[in-house]
C-alpha positions as CSV (number, residue, x, y, z in Angstrom):
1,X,0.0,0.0,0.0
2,X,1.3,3.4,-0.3
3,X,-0.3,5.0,2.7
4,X,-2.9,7.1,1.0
5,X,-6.1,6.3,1.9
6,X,-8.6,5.7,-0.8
7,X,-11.5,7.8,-1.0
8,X,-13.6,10.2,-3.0
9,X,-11.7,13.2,-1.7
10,X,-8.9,14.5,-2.5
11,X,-6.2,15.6,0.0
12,X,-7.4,19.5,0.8
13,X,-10.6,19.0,-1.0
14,X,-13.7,19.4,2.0
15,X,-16.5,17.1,1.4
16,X,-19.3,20.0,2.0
17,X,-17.6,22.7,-0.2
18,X,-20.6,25.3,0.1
19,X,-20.1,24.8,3.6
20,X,-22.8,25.4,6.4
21,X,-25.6,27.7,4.8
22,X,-25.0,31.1,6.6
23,X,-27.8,31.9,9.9
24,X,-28.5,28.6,10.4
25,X,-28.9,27.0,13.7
26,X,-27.0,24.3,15.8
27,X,-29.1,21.3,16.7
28,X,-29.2,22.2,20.7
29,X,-29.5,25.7,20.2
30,X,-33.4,24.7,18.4
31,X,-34.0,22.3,21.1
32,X,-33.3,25.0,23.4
33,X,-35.7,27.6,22.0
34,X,-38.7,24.8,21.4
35,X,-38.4,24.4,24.8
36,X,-38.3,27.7,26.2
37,X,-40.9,28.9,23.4
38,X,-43.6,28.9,25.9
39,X,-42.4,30.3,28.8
40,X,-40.2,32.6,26.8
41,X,-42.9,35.3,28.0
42,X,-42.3,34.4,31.9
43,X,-39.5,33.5,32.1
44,X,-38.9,37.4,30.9
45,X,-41.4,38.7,32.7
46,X,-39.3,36.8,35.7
47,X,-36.1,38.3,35.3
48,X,-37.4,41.8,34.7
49,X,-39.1,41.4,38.0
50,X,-36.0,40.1,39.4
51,X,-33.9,43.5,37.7
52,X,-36.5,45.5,39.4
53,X,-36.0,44.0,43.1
54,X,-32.9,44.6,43.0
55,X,-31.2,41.9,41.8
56,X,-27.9,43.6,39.7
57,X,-27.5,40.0,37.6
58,X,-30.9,39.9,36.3
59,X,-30.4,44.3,36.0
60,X,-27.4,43.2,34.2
61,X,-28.9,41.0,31.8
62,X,-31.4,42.9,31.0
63,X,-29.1,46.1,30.3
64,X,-27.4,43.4,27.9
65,X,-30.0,41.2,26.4
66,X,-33.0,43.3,25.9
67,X,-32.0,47.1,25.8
68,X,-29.7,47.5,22.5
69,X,-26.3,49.3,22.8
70,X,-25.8,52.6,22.3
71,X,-24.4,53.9,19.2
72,X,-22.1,56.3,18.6
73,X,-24.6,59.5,17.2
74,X,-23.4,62.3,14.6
75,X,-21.6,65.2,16.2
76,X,-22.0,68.5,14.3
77,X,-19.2,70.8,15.4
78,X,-17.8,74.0,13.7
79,X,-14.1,73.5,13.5
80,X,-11.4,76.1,12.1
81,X,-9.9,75.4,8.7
82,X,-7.4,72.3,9.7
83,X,-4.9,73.5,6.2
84,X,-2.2,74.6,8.4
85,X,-0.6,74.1,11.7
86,X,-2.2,76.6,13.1
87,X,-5.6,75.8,12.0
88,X,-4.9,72.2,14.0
89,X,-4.0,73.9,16.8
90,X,-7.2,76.1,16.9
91,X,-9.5,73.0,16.3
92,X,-7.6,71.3,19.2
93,X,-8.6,74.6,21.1
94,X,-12.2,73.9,19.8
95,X,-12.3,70.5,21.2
96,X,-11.2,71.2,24.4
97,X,-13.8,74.4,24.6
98,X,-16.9,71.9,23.5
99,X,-16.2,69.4,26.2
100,X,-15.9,72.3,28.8
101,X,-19.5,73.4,27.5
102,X,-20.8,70.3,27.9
103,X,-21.4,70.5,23.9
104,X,-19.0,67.1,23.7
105,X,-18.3,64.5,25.7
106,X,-14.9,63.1,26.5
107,X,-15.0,59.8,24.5
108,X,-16.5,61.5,21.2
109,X,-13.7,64.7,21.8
110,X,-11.5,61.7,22.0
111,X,-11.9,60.3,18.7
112,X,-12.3,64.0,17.2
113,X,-9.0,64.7,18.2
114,X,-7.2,61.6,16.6
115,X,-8.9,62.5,13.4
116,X,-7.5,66.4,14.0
117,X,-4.0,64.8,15.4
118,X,-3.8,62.6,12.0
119,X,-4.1,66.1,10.1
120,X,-1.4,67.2,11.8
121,X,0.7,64.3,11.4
122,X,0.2,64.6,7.7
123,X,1.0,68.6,7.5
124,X,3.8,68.0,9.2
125,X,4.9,65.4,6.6
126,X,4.0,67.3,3.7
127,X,5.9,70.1,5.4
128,X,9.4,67.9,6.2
129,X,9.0,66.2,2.5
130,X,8.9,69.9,0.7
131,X,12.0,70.9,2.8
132,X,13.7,67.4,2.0
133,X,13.0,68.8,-1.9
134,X,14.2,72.0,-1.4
135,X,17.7,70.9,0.1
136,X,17.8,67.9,-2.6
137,X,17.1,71.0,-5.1
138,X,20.2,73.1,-3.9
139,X,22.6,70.9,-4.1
């Protein structure tokens, strides 16, 4: 024998090439939910009881389970030109002034400012590559 086993498939080759069809359930998770079907309604109506006791589990899983996250919402904020250096500076300035006023709050002046800090970071490099030109220029 030459130690390959004989088969239909090829080494590499899967025998279910479409693979599991996409959103379909595992066996015991159905089982689950026929079971709980009916008392899905109680069993909620338990825990929210539960939450509203005092219990911070059944608090917790409702926060998780049944209240969505929060997304992140638009922010509409008049910021200086951001062409130059100085324009950076002043919308950095801006930030800081809208969180003070309560118009921002820390985490969204957060991302704002990497967004205003990659800017800067790109100025500066268009700045350092001109002056790289200019010297490669004089010489």
């Amino acid at each position: 024998m030459s130690g390959k086993r004989a088969g239909p498939w090829q080494p590499g080759q899967s025998g279910n090439p479409k693979g599991r069809p996409r959103g379909s359930r595992n066996r015991a998770t159905l089982l689950a939910l026929a079971a709980m079907e009916g008392d899905l309604t109680e069993i909620v109506g338990v825990v929210l009881a539960a939450a509203r006791g005092g219990d911070l589990v059944a608090a917790r899983l409702v926060l998780e389970r049944l209240v969505p996250p929060m997304r992140d919402r638009p922010v509409t904020l008049d910021l200086p030109d951001t062409s130059t250096l100085q324009g950076v500076s002043a919308a950095q300035a801006a930030l800081v002034a809208a969180v003070a006023a309560g118009e921002l709050t820390p985490v969204e002046a957060d991302t704002l400012t990497g967004i205003v800090e990659a800017r800067r970071k790109a100025l500066e490099t268009e700045e350092l590559d001109a002056r790289v030109r200019a010297l490669e220029e004089k010489q």
